[in-house]
N, CA, C and O atoms as a GROMACS GRO file, in nm:
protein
  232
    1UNK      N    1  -5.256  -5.145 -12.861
    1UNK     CA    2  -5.156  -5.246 -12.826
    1UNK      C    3  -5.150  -5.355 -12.933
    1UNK      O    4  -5.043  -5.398 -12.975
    2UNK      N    5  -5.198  -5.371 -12.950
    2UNK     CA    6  -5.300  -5.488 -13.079
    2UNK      C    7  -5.213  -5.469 -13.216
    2UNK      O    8  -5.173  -5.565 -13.281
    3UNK      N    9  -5.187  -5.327 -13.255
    3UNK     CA   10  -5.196  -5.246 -13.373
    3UNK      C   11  -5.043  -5.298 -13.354
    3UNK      O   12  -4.983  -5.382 -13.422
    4UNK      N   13  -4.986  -5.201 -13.210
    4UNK     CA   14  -4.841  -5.241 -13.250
    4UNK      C   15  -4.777  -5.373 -13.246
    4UNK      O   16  -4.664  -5.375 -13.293
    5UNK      N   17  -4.828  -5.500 -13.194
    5UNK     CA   18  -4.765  -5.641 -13.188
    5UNK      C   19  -4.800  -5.637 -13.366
    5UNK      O   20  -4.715  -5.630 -13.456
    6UNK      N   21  -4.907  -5.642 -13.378
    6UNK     CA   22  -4.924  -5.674 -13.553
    6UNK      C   23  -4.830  -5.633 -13.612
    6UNK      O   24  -4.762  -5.712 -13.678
    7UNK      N   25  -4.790  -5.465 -13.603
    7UNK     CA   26  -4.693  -5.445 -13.713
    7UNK      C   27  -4.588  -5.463 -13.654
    7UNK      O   28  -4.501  -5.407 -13.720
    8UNK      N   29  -4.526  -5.531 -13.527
    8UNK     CA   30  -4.411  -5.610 -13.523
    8UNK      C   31  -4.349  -5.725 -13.565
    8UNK      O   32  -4.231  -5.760 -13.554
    9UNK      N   33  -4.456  -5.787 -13.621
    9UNK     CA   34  -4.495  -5.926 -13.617
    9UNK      C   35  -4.470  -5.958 -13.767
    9UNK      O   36  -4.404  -6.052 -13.811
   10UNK      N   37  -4.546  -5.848 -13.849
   10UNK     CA   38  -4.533  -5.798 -13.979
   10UNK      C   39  -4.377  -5.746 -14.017
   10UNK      O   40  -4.322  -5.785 -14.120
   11UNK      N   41  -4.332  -5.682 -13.950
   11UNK     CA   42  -4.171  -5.628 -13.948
   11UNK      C   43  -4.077  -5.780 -13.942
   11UNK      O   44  -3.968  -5.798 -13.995
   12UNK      N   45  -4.133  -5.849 -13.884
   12UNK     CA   46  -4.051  -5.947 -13.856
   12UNK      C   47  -4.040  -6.030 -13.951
   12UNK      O   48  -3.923  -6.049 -13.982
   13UNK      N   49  -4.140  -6.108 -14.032
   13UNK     CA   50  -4.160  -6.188 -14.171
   13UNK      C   51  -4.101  -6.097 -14.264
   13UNK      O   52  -4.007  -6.150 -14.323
   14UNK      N   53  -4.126  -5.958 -14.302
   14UNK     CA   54  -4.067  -5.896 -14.371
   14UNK      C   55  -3.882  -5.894 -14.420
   14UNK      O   56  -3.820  -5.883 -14.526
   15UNK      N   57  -3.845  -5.912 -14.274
   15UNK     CA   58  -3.713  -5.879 -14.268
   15UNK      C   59  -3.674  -6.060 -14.335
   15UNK      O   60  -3.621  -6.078 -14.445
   16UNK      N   61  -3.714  -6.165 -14.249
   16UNK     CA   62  -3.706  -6.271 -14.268
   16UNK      C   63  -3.726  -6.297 -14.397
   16UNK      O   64  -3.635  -6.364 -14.446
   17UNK      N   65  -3.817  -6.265 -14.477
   17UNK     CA   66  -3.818  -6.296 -14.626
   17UNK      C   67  -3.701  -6.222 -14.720
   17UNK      O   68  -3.653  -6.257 -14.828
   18UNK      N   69  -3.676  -6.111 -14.638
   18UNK     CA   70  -3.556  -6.021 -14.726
   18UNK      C   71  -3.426  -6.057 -14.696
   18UNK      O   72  -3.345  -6.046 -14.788
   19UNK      N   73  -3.383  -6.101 -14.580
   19UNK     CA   74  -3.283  -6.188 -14.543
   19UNK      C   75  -3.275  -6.372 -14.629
   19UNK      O   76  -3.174  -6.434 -14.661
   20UNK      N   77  -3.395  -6.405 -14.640
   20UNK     CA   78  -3.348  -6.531 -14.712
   20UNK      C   79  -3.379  -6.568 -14.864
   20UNK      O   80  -3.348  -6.672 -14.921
   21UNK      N   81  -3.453  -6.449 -14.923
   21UNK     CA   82  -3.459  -6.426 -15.069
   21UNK      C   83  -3.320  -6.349 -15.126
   21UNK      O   84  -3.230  -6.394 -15.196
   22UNK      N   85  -3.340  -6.204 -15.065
   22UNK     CA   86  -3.294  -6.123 -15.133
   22UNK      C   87  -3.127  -6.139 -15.135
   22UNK      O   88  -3.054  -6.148 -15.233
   23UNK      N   89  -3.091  -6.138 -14.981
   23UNK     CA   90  -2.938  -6.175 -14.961
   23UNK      C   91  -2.920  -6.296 -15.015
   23UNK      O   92  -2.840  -6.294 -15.109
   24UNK      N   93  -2.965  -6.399 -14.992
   24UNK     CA   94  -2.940  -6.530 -15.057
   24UNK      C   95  -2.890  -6.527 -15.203
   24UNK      O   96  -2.794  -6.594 -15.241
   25UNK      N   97  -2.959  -6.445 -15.280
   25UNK     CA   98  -2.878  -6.417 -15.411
   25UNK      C   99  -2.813  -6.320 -15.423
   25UNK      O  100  -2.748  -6.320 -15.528
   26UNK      N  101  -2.800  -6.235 -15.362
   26UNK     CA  102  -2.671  -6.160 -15.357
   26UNK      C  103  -2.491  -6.270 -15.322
   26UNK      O  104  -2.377  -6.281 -15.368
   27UNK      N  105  -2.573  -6.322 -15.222
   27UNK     CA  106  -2.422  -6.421 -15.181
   27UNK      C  107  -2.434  -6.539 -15.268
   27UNK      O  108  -2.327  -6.601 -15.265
   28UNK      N  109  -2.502  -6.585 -15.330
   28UNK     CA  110  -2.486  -6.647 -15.430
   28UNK      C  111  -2.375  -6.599 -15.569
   28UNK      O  112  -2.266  -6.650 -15.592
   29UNK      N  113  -2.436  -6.499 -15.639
   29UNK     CA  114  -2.382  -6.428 -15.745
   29UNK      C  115  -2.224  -6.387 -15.681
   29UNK      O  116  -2.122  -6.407 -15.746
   30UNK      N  117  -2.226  -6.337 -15.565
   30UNK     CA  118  -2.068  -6.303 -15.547
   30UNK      C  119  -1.956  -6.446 -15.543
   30UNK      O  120  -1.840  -6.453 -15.584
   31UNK      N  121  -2.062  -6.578 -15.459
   31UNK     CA  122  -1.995  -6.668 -15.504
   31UNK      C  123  -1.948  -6.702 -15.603
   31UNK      O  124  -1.834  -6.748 -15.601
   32UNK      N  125  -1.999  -6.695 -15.688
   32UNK     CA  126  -2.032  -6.746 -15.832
   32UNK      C  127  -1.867  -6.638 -15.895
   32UNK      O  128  -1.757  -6.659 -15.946
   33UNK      N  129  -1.941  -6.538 -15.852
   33UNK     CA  130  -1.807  -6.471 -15.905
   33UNK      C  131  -1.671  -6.543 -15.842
   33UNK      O  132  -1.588  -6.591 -15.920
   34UNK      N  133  -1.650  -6.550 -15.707
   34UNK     CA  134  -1.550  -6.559 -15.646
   34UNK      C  135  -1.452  -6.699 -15.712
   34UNK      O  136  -1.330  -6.709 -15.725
   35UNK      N  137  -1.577  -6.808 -15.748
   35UNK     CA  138  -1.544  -6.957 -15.803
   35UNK      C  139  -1.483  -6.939 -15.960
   35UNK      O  140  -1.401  -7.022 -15.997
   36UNK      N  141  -1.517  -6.845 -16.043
   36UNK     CA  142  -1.460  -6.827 -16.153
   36UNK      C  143  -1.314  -6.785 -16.178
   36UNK      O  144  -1.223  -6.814 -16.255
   37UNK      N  145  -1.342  -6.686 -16.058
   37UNK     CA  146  -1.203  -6.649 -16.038
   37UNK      C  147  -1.063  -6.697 -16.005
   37UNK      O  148  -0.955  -6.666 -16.056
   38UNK      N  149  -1.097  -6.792 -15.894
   38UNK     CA  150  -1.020  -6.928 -15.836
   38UNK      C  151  -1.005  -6.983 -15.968
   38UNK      O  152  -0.887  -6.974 -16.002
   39UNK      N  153  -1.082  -7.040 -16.063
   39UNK     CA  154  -1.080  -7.100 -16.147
   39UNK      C  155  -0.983  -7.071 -16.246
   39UNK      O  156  -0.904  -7.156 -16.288
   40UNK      N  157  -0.986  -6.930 -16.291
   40UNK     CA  158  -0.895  -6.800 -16.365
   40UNK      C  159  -0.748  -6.861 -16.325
   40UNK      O  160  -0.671  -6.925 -16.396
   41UNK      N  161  -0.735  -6.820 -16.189
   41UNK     CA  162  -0.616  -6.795 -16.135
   41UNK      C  163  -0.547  -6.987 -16.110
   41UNK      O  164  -0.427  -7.004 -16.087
   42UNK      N  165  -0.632  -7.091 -16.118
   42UNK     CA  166  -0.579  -7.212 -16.076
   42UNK      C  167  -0.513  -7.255 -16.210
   42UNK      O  168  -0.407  -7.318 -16.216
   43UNK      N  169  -0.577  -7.219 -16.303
   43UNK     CA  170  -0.518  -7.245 -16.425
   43UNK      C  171  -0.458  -7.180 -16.536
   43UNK      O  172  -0.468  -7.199 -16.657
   44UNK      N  173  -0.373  -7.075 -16.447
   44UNK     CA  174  -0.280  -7.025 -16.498
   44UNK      C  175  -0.127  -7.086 -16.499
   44UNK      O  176  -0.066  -7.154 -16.416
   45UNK      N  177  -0.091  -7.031 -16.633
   45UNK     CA  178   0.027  -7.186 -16.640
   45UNK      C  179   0.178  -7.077 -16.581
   45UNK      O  180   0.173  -6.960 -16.617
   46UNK      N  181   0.259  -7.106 -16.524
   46UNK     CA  182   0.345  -7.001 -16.409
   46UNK      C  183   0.464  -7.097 -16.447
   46UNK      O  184   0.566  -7.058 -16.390
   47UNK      N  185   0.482  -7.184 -16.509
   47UNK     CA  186   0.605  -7.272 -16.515
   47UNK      C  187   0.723  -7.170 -16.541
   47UNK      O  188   0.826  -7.187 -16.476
   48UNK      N  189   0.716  -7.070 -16.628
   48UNK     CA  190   0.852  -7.012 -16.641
   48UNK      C  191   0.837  -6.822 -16.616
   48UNK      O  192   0.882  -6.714 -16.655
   49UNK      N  193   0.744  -6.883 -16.526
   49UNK     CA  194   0.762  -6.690 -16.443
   49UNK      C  195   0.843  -6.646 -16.324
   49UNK      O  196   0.829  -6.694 -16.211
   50UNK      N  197   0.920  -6.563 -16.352
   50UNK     CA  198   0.994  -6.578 -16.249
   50UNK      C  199   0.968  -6.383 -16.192
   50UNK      O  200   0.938  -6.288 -16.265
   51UNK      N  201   0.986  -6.383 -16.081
   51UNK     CA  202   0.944  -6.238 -16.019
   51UNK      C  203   1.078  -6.140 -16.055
   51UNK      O  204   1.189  -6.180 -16.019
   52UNK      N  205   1.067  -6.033 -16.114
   52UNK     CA  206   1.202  -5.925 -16.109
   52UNK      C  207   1.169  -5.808 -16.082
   52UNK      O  208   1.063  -5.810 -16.020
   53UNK      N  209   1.213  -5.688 -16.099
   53UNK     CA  210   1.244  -5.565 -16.065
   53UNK      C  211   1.123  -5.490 -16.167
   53UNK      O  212   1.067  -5.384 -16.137
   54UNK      N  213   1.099  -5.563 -16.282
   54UNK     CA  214   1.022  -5.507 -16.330
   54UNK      C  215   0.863  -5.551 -16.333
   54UNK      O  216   0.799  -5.490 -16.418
   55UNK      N  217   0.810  -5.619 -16.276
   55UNK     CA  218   0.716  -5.694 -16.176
   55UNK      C  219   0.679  -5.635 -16.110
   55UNK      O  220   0.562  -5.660 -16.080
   56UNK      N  221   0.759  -5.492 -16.023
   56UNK     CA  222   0.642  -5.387 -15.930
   56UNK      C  223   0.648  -5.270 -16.016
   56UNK      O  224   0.725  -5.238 -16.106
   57UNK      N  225   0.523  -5.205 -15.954
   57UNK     CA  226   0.457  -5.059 -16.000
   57UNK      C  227   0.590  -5.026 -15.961
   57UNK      O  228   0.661  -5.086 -15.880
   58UNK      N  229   0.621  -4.902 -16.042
   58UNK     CA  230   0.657  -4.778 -16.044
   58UNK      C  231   0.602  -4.674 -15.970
   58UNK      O  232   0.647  -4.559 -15.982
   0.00000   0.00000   0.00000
């Protein structure tokens, strides 16, 4: 009984350290990406674009 609370207990810090290390920089880096991108796209200059026929895929 002993054996299995331990390695529940153990399962549990485990997950907890991999949830706030590992994901933590995963969602970091995608942020990171996501903010550059905004960035890309905010300062794009659009003053004389106008949408036409040749503007969609084929």
């Amino acid at each position: 009984m002993g054996t299995i609370v331990l390695a529940f207990i153990t399962t549990f810090f485990i997950e907890l350290l991999y949830r706030r290390i590992i994901l933590a920089k995963q969602y970091k880096k995608e942020i990171n990406k996501f903010n550059i991108n905004k960035d890309f796209i905010m300062n794009l200059d659009l003053n004389n674009y106008k949408l036409g026929s040749g503007n969609i895929y084929e």
